[in-house]
N, C-alpha and C positions, 0 to 999 in steps of 0.2 A: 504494500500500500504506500502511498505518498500522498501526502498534505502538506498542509502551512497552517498553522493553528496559534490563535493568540487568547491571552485570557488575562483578564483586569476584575480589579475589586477595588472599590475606595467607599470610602466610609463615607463620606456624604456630610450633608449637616446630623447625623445620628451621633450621641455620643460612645456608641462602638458598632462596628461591623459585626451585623449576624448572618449575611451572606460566607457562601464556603463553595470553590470551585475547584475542577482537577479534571487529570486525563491520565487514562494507562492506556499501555497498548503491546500490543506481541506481535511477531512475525506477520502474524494473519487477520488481527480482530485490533482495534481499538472501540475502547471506551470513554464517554466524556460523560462528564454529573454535577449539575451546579442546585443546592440547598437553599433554601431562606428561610432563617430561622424566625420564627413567629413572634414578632410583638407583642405585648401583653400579656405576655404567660414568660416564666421567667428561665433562664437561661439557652436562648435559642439558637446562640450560638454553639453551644453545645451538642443540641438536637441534628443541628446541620453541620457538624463535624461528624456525630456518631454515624448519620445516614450517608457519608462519604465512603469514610474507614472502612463501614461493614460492605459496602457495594464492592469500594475496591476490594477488599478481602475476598469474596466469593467471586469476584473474576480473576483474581488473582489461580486464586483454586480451580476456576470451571474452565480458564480459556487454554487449552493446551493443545496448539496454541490457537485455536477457535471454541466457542461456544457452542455448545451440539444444540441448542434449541433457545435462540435468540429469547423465545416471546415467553416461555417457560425462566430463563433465567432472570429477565426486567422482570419478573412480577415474585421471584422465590427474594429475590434482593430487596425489593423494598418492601416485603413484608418483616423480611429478616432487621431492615433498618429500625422500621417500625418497634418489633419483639426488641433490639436494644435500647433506641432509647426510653421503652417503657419499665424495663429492668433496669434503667439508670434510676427513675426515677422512684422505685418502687424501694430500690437499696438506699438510696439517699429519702427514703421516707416524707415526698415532695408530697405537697397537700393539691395542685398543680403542675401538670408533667408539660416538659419542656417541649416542644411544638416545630416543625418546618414543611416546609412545601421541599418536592423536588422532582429533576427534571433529568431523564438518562438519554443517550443515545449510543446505539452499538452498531458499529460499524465493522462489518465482514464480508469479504470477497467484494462485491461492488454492489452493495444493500446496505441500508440504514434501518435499522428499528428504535422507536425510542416510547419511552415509558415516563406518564408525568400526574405528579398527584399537587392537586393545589393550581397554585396560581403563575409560577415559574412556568415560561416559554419557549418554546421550541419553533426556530422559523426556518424554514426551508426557500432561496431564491434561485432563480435558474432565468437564465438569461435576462434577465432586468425588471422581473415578474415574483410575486410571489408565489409560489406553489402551494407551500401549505403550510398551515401552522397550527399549533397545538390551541385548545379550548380550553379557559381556565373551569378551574370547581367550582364557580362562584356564580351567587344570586347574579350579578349584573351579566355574565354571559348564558345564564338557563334560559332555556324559552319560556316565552311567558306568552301568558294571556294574549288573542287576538286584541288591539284595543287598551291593554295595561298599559299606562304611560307616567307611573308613576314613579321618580327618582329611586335608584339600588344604591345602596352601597356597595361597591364595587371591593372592597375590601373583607367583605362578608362570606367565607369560606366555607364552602358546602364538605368537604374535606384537608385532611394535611396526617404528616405522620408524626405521630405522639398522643394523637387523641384519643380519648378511655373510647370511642369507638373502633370501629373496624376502620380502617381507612381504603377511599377507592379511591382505582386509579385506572387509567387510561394506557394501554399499548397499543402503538398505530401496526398496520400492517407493513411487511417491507417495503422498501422504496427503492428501487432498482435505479442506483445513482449515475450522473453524465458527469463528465469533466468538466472542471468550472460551478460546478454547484457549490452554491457558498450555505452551511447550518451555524445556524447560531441558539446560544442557550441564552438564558436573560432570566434575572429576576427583575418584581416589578417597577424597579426602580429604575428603570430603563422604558419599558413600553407604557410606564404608568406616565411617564411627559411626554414621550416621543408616539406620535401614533404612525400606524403600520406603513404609510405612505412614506414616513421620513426615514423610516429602520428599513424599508427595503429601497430606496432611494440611497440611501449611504450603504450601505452593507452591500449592493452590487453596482457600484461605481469602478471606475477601471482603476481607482486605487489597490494595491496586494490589499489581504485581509490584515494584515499588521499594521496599515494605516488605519484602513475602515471602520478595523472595529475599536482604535482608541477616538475614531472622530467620535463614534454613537456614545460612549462612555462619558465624552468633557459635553457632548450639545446637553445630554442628561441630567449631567450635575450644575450645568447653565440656567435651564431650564426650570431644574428642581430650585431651585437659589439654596439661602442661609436655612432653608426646612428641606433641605434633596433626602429622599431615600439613600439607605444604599445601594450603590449602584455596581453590577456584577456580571462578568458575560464572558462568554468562549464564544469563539466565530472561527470558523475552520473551511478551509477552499479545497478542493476534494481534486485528486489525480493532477495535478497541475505539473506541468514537467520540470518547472524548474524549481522544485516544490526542496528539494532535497538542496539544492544550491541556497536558498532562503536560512537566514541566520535563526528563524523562526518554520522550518520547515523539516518536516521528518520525514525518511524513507523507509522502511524496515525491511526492504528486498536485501540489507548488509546484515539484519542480525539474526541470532543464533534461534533456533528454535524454540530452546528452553529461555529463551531472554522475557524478563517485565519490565517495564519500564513505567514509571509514575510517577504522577504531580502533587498527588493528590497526601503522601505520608509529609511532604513539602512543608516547613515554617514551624514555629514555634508555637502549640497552642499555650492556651491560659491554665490558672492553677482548675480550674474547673473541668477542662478539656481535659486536662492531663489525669483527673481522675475519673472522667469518662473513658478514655483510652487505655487505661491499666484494667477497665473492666472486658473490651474486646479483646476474647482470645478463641483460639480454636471450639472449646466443648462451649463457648456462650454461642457460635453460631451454629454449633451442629444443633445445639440444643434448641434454637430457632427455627432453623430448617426441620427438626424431628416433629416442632410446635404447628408448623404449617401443611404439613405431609398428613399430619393429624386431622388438621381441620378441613381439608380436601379431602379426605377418606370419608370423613362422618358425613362431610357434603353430597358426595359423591353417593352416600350408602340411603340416604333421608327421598335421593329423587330414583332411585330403585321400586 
């Protein structure tokens, strides 16, 4: 595979970052995952570090060096994300469990799959068009009423992971990619100022994706002024030939089969992350994945 992949986070006018982005990849498959940690529920930074770590961790494990079932893996992972940060929160005896949206996309042989809960977005452009992009969980994009014309809050989350519910989520089908297709991941601090005409208007300009996608990040926090979200995104330009010459662009036709490669163990988390991360370990995710296997057997057994 060859890309050019860029990825930015700034805080914004927020007094910290609960945005958290990354990318793995191997021989055959990459992966990209960007989180936003949920306001108003407390440590969501934590939520969206926990739901990074375990995604990478279970691709880490399943890609060797492909994914055997794209649409089966997006949905055991963020359930698995889910089962940790609910076990964080359950150990640390939180009266409130820590909350994020997020948003995947897997990239194998020359197909895209991507899986997204919440409000974090997924855009796909192809030659100066939008092709498609992901639906948030939310009252403002549900359908409503023929006639309803009364103000949503558009911040009002029909789902995310952390919630004493179940959380749902969305897997698109594959998408059988062309060169030059630009994907970009976002949380809402991006397409909440920018609307879709400006982010595929900048994100397929003849600029590389290393410019384009830090122009959509600063119109953002322009935009946003002294109250901006935070503002978060990976944007990646697919088969591009000089993809691998780019200071910002990776090949992996040079690496090894058994090679990972990852952004995402990346940086320095907080004292709080850091004891979130001493709790992700091998038997917390098998014991999530044994949790889910579970509850598709019972599912499975109830429409019998």
């Amino acid at each position: 595979m060859k890309f050019s992949v860029f990825q930015v986070s700034r805080k914004g006018g927020r007094l910290k970052n609960e945005d958290r982005m990354g990318y793995c990849y191997t021989r055959e498959s990459g992966l990209f995952v960007l989180a936003d940690g949920m306001g108003g529920h407390p440590e969501g930074e934590v939520a969206a570090q926990l739901a990074l770590q375990t995604i990478a961790a279970l691709y880490q494990r399943e890609a060797r060096p492909t994914v055997k079932d794209a649409k089966a893996f997006l949905a055991e992972s963020a359930m698995a994300a889910h089962q940790q940060i609910m076990r964080y929160a359950s150990h640390k005896a939180m009266l409130d469990t820590p909350r994020t949206t997020v948003v995947a996309a897997l990239l194998q042989g020359t197909t895209a799959t991507w899986m997204h809960c919440g409000d974090s977005r997924l855009y796909v452009v192809r030659d100066g068009r939008l092709l498609t992009r992901t639906r948030d969980h939310s009252h403002a994009e549900r359908p409503r009423p023929h006639g309803a014309d009364m103000p949503v809050n558009r911040n009002l989350l029909l789902t995310c992971l952390g919630s004493p519910t179940t959380p749902l989520f969305d897997i698109s089908a594959p998408l059988q990619l062309q060169r030059g297709d630009r994907i970009m991941l976002c949380s809402d601090g991006v397409w909440g100022v920018l609307d879709d005409a400006v982010i595929v208007h900048t994100l397929s300009s003849d600029k590389p994706v290393s410019d384009a996608a830090p122009d959509l990040a600063e119109m953002a926090l322009r935009k946003g002024g002294a109250h901006s979200d935070n503002v978060t995104l990976i944007a990646l330009e697919w088969e591009m030939p000089d993809a691998a010459g780019d200071d910002r662009g990776v090949s992996t036709e040079t690496i090894d089969d058994g090679v990972f490669a990852s952004t995402i163990q990346a940086g320095m988390p907080s004292d709080g992350e850091l004891d979130a991360l001493d709790e992700l370990d091998e038997d917390a995710i098998e014991r999530s994945i044994a949790e889910i296997n579970e509850a598709i057997r019972r599912s499975a057994a109830k429409k019998i």
